[in-house]
LUMZA-739604 format. One record per atom (N, C-alpha, C, CB): x, y, z; residue in three letters. Coordinates in steps of 0.2 Angstrom, whole numbers, padded with zeros to 4 digits, always signed. Glycine has a CB too. Layout:
XYZALA;...
This chain:
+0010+0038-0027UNK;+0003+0040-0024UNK;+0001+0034-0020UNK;-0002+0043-0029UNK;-0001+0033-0014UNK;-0004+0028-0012UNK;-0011+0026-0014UNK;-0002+0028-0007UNK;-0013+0020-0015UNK;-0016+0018-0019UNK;-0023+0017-0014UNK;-0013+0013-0021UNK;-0022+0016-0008UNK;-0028+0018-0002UNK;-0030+0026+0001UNK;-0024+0014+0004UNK;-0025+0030+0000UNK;-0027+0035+0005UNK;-0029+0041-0001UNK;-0021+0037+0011UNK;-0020+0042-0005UNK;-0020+0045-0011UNK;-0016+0053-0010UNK;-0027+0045-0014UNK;-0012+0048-0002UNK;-0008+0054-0002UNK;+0000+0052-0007UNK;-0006+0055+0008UNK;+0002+0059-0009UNK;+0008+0058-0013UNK;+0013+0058-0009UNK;+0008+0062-0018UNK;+0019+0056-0010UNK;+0026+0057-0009UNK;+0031+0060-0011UNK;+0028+0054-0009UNK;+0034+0066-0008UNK;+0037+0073-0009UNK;+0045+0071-0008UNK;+0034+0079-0003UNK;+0049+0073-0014UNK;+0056+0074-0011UNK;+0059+0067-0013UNK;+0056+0075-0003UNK;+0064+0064-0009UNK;+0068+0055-0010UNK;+0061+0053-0013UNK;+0072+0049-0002UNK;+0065+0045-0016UNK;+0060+0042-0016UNK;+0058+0038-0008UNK;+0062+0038-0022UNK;+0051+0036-0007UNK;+0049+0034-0001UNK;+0050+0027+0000UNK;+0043+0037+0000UNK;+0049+0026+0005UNK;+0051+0019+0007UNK;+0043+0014+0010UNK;+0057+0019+0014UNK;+0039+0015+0006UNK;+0032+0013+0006UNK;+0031+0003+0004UNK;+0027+0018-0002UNK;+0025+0002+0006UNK;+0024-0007+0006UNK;+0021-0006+0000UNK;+0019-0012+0012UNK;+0021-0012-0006UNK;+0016-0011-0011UNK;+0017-0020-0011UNK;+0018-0005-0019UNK;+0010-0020-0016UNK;+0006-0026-0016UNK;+0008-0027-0023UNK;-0002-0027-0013UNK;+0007-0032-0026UNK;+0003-0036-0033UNK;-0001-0037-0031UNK;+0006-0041-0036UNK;-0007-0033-0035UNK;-0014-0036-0036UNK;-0014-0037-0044UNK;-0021-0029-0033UNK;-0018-0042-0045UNK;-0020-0041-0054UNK;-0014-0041-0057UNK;-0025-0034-0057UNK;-0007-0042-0055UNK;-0001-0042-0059UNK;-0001-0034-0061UNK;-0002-0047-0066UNK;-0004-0030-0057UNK;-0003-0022-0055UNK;+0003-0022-0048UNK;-0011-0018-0052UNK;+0006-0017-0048UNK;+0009-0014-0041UNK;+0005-0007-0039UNK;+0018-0013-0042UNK;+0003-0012-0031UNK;-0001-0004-0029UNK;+0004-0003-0023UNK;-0011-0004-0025UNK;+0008+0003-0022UNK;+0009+0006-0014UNK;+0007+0010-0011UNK;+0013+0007-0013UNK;+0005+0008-0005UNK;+0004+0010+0003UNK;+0007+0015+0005UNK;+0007+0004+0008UNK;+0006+0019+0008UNK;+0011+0022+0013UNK;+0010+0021+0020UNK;+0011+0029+0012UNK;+0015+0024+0022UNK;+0017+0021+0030UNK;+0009+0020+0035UNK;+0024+0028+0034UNK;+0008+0024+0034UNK;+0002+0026+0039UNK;-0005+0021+0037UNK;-0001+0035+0039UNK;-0005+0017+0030UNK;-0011+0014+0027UNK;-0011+0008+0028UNK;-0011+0014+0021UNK;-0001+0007+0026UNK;+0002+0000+0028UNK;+0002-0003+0034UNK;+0007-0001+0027UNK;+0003+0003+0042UNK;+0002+0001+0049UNK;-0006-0002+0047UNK;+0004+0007+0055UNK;-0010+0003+0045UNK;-0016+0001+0049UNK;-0019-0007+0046UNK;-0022+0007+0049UNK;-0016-0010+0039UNK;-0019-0016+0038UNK;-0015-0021+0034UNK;-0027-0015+0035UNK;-0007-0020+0041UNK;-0003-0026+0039UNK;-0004-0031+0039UNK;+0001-0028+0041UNK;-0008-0033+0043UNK;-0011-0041+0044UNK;-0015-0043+0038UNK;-0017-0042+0052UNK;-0018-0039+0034UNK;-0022-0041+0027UNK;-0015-0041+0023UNK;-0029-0034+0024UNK;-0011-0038+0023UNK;-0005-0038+0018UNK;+0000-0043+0019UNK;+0000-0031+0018UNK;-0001-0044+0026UNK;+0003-0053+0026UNK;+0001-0055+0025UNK;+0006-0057+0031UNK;-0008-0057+0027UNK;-0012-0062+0023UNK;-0012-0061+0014UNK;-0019-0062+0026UNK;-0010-0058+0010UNK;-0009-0057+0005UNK;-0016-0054+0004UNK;-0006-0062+0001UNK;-0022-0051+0006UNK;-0025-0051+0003UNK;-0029-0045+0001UNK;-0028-0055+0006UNK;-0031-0044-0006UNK;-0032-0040-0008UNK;-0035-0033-0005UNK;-0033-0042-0013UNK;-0033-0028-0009UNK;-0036-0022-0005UNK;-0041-0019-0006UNK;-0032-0017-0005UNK;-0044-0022-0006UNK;-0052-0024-0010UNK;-0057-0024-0003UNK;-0053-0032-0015UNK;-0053-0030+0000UNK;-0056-0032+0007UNK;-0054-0030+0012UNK;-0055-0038+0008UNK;-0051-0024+0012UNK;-0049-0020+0018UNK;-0053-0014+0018UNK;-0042-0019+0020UNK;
């Protein structure tokens, strides 16, 4: 389930971005991760986006 929108993923496993926050793994899906790569290359938490 992605951790921003809270759409799930059906079928294969998906090929989503995820972060370590807090020594957690949250992932993204495709459509969450386009819209705030630039916070995810800046590592910065999803808190702030």
């Amino acid at each position: 389930m992605c951790a921003r929108c809270g759409t799930t993923a059906h079928g294969a496993q998906p090929t989503w971005t995820y972060s370590v926050e807090g020594g957690v793994r949250r992932y993204f899906c495709d459509a969450c991760a386009r819209e705030n790569i630039r916070a995810i290359e800046g590592r910065l938490d999803s808190d702030w986006w």
